[in-house]
C-alpha positions as CSV (number, residue, x, y, z in Angstrom):
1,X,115.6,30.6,146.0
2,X,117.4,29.1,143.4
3,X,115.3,27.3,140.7
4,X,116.5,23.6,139.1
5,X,119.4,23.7,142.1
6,X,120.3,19.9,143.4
7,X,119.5,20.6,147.1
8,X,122.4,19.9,149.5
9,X,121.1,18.3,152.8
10,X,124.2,17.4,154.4
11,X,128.0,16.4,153.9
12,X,130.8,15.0,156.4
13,X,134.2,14.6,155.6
14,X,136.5,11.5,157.2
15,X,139.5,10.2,156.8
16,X,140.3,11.8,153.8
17,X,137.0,11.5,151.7
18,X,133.9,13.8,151.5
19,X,129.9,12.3,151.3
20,X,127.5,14.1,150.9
21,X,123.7,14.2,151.1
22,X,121.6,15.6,148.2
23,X,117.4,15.3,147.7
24,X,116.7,12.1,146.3
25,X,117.5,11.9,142.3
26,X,118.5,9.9,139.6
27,X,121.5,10.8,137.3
28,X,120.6,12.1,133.9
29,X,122.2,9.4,132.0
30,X,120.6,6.6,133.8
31,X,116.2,8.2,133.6
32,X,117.4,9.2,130.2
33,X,118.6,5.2,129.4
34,X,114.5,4.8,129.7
35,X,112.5,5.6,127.0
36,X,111.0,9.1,128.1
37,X,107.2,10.7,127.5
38,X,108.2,13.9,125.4
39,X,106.7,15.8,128.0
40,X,108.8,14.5,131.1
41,X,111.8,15.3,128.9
42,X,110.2,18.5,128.1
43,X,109.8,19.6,131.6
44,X,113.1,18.4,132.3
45,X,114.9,20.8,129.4
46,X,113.3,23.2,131.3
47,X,113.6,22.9,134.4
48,X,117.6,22.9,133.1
49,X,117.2,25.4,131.1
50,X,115.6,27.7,134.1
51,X,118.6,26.6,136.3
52,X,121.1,27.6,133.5
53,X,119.0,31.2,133.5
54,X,119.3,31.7,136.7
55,X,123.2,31.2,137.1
56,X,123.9,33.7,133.9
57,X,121.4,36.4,135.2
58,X,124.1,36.6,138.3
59,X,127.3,36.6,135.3
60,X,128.3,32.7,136.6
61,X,129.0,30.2,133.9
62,X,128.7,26.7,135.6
63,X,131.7,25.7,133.5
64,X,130.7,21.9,133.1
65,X,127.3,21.6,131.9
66,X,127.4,17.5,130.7
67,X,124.7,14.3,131.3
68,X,127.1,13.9,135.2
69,X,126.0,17.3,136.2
70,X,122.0,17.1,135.5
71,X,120.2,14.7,138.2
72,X,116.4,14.0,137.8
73,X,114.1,14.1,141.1
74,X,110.8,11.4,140.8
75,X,108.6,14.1,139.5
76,X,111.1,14.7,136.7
77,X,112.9,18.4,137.6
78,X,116.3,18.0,135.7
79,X,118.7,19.4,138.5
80,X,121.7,21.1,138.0
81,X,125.0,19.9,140.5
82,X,128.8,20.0,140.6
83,X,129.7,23.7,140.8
84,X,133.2,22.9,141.1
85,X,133.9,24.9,137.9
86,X,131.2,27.5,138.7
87,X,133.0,30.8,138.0
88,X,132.1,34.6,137.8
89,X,132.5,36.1,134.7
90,X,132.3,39.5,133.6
91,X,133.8,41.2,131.0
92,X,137.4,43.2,131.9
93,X,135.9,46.6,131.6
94,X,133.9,45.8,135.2
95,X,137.6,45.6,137.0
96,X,138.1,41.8,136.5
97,X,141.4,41.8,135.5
98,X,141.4,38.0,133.9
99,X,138.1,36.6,134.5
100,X,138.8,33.3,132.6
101,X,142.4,32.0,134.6
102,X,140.0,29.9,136.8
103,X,138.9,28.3,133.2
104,X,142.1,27.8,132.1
105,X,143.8,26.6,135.7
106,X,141.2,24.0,135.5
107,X,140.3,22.9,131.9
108,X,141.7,19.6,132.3
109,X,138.9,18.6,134.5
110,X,136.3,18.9,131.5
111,X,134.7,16.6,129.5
112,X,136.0,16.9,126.1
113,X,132.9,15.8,124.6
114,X,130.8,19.0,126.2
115,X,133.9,21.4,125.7
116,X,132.6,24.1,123.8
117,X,135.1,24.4,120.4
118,X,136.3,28.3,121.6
119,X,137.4,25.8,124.7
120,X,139.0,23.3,122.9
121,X,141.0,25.2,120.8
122,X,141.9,27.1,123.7
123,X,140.3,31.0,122.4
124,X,140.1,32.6,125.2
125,X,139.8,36.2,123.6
126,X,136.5,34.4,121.6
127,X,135.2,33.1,125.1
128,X,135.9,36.5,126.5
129,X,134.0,38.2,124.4
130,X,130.9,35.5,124.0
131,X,128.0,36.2,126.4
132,X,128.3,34.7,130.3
133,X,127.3,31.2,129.8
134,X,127.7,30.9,125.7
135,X,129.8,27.7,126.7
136,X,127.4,26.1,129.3
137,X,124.6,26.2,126.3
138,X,127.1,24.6,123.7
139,X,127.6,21.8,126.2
140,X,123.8,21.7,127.3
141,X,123.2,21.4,123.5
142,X,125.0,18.3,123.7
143,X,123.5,17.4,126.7
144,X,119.9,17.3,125.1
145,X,121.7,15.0,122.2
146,X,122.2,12.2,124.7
147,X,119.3,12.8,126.7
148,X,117.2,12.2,123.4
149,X,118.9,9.6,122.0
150,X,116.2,7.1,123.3
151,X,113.4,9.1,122.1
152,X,111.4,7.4,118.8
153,X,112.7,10.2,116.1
154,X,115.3,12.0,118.1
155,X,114.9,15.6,119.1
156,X,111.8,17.3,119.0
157,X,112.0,19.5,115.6
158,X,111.5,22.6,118.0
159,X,113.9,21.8,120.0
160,X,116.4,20.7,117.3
161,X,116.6,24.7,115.3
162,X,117.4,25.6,119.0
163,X,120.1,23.1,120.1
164,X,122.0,23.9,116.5
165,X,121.7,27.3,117.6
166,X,123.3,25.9,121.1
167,X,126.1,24.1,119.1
168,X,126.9,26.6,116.5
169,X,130.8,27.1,116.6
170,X,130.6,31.1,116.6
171,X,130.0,31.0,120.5
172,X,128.5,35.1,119.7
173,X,125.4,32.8,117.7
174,X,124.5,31.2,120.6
175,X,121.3,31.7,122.5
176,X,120.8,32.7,125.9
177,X,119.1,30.6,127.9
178,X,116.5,32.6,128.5
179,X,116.2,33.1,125.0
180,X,115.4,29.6,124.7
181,X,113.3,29.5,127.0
182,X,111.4,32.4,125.5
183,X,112.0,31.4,121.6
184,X,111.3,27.8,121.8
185,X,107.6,26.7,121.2
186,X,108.1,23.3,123.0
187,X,108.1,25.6,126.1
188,X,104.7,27.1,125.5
189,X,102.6,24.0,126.3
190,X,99.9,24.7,128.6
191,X,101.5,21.9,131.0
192,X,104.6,23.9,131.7
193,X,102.9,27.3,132.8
């Protein structure tokens, strides 16, 4: 089972164009354009934060973690979508001769706004040598910028040491995700165990 995963129900493709059919959810941007409870957007972070765990435990970086890719079901579970960047990366010393070309065939197709800086500046020796997944946090960090934005006072202070610790330009400073999950006291409230 794959925790904080959009379901996929069912696609067709005709004449040229593919639908298809997902769990019923609301983008990010649009339940985040609502005021929020802090602990629906707590729960959310989360649940994002558990899917983003998941993916880097199995050495995949989704590869475009911004507000399009996070849906929200009616009980609030942030889900994670569009895995068209979803890569496997491990480190050269496995037998992966170059596992960041997919990145750079396709880095065009990223938001520049949640392209890590060792992306924009094009370092792939830095990214190489960052943890699986140090760019996915840098852009989730900026994710939680937006989805707060609404919130009376911004970012919980918690949460706010950890997301400059998502954001920090030395990808190698980055948390895990499961460190945040772990580290962050906003996820030891009784309501998310």
């Amino acid at each position: 089972r794959m925790p904080h995963i959009l379901k996929f129900e069912d696609g067709i493709f005709e004449d040229g164009a593919v639908a298809m059919a997902t769990e019923f959810v609301a983008p990010l941007s649009a339940w985040a354009a609502v005021a929020q409870d802090e602990r629906n957007l707590a729960w959310g972070v989360y649940c994002a934060l558990q899917a983003l765990a998941f993916l880097h435990g199995a050495d995949l970086c989704h590869g475009n973690v911004t507000p399009r890719s996070l849906f929200v079901t009616a009980a609030g579970d942030w889900k994670l979508w569009g895995f068209e960047l979803c890569t496997h990366l491990v480190p050269k010393e496995t037998g992966n001769d170059d596992p960041l070309a997919f990145f750079r065939a396709h880095e065009h197709l990223v938001d520049d706004a949640y392209r890590s800086p060792e992306r924009v500046s094009r370092d792939w020796t830095t990214m190489e040598k960052a943890k699986v997944g140090a760019a996915d946090l840098w852009g989730f960090g900026k994710v939680l910028e937006v989805a707060y934005k609404k919130r009376p006072g911004g970012l919980p202070r918690e949460l706010a040491v950890w997301t400059k610790r998502m954001t920090a330009a030395d990808p190698a400073r980055r948390p895990t995700a499961q460190q945040v999950l772990r580290g962050c006291p906003l996820f030891r409230q009784a309501f998310l165990r």
